[in-house]
VORO-540399 format. One record per residue: residue in one letter; x, y, z of N, C-alpha, C in turn. Coordinates in steps of 0.1 Angstrom, whole numbers, plus 5000, padded with zeros to 4 digits. Example, Ala and Ser with C-alpha at 12.3 -4.5 7.8 and 13.67 -1.06 7.14 Angstrom:
2
A513249435078512349555078513249675078S512849785071513749895071512950005079
This chain:
193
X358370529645357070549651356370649642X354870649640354170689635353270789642X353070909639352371009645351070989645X350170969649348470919644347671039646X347071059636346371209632345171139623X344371279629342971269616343171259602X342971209595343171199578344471109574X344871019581346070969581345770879568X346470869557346770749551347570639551X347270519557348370389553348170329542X349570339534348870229521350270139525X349869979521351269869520351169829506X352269829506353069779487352869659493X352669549483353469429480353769409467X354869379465355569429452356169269451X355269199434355269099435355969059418X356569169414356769179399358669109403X358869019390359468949391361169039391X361169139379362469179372362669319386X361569329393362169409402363569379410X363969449419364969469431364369409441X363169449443362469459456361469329454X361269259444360569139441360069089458X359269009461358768949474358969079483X358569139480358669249498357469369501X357169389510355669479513356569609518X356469719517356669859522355469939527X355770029537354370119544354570239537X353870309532353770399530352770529543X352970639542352270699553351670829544X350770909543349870969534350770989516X351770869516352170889501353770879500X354370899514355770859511356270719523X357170679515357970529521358370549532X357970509545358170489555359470339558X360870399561360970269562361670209551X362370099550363070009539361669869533X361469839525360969759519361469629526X360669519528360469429540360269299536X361469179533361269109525360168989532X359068929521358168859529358368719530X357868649544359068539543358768419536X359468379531359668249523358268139524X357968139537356068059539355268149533X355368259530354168319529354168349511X355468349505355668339489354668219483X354468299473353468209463352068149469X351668179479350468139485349168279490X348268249489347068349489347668459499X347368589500347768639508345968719513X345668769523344468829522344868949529X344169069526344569189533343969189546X344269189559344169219577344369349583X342969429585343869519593343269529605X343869549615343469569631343869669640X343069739640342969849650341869869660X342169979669340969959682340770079682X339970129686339270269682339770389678X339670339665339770469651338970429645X338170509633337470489623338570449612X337970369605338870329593338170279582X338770319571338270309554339370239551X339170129545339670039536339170069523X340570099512339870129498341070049490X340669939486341469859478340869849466X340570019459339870029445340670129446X340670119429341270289423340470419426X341170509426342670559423342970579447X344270559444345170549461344070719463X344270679474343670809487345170899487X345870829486347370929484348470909472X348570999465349070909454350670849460X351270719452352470719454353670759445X354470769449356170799439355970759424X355570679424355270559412353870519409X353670419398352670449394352470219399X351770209404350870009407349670059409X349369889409347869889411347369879419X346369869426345569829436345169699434X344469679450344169499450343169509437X342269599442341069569429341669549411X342869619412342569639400344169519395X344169439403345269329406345769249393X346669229388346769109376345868979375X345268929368344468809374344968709380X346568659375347868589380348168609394X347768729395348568749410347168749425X345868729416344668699427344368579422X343368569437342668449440341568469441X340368449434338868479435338068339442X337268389453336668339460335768319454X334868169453333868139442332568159452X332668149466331768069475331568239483X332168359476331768489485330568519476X329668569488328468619489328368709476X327468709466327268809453326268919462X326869039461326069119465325669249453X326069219443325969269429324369269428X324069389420322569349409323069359397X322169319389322569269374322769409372X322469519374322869679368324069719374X324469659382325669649390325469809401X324269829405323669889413323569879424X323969899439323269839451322169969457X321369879465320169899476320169909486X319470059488319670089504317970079507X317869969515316169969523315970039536X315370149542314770179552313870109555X313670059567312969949573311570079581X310670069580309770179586308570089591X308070139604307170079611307170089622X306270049634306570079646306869949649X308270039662308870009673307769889679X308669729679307869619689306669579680X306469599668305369519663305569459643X306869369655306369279640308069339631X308469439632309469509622311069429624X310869299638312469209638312269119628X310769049635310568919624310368959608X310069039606310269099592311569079585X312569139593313969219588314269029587X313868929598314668809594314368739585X312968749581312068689569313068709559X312868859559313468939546314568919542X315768869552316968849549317268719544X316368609550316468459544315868469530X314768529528313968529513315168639503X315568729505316768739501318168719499X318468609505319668549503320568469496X319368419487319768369476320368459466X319568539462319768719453320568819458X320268809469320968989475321168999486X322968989495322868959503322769169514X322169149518321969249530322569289541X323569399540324169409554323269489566X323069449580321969529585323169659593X322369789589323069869601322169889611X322569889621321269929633322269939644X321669999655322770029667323169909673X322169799675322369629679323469609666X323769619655324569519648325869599648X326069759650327269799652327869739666X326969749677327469659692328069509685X327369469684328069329676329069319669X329369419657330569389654331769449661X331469529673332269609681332869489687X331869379698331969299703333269199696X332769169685333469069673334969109671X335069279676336169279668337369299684X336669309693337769279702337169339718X336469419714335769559724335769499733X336069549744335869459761334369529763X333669449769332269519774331769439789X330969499796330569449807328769429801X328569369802326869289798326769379785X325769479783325169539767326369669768X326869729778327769859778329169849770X329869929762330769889759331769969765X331370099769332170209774332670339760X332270269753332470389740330370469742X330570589740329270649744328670659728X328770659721328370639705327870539704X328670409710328070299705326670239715X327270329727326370279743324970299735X325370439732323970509734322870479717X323870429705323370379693323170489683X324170599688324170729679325070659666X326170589666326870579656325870539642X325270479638324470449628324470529620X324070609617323870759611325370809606X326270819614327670829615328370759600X327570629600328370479594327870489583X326370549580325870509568326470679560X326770789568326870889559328570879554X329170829559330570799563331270709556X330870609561331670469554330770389542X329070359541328670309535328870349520X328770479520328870529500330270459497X331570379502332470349499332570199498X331470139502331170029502330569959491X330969839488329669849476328869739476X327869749485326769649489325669679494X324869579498323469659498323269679513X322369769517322369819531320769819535X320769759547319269779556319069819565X318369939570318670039577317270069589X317769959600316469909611316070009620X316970139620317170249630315770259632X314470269633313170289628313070449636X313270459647312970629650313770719642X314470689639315270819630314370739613X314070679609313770629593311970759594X311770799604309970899600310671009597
């Protein structure tokens, strides 16, 4: 069992190198040491795509499957990002959120409240979709993906007061977005004067 604390690091090995011991097996690591025996993966799941899953219910959580580990480990692998080409599978049909400078964009949406600033934001997202896709933050799209990801709610309430009340926004973009690397639209309009 695992103690759950502020600043906790999980990192999982899958250790896919052939001349190893531990060849086919995933290990947990907890802010940098092995938690645990190495965990052989089963036989259906060898040689076929694997995608990284993670599911939790209310904790904040940073997924960083870029260099360098949030904790270092015993030894020196890679990350997914920085993966053998042999050992990934690139999605041809994911969304390019890249600019050619390999730059992303953060838009503040500004205007008044009720006139004209939803049909805008939808305009704007079809006329950029071909080029640049847009993630929206706003207190409505954090409820949503609350909803999406399991939240029990009674009609618009979810029972978390951050999200009730549409404070998290602010929280997400100073927090989690600089680790992200895509472009952001930011509909909050009373907090954007």
């Amino acid at each position: 069992r695992i103690p759950v604390e502020r600043q906790l690091v999980l990192s999982v090995l899958l250790n896919l190198v052939p001349e190893s011991p531990n060849c086919h097996t995933f290990s947990l690591f907890v802010n940098g040491k092995r938690v645990g025996r190495p965990q052989q993966l089963p036989e259906a799941l060898r040689e076929r795509p694997l995608y990284p899953t993670v599911n939790f219910k209310n904790v904040t959580l940073h997924a960083n499957f870029t260099a360098p580990a949030m904790a270092p480990l015993p030894f020196k692998c890679r990350t997914l990002h920085d993966a053998a080409q042999e050992d990934v599978e690139v999605l041809s049909n994911a969304p390019d959120t890249n600019q050619p400078d390999g730059r992303h964009e953060v838009i503040f949406l500004i205007g008044l409240p009720t006139n004209g600033t939803h049909a805008f934001l939808e305009e704007f997202q079809k006329e950029k979709q071909a080029s640049a896709r847009f993630t929206e933050l706003s207190a409505a799209s954090m409820k949503h993906w609350a909803k999406l990801s399991g939240f029990w709610s009674r009609g618009d309430e979810l029972g978390i007061e951050e999200l009730d009340r549409g404070n998290v926004t602010q929280n997400v973009v100073q927090s989690i977005a600089p680790f992200v690397e895509q472009n952001f639209i930011i509909k909050e309009l009373p907090k954007n004067f």
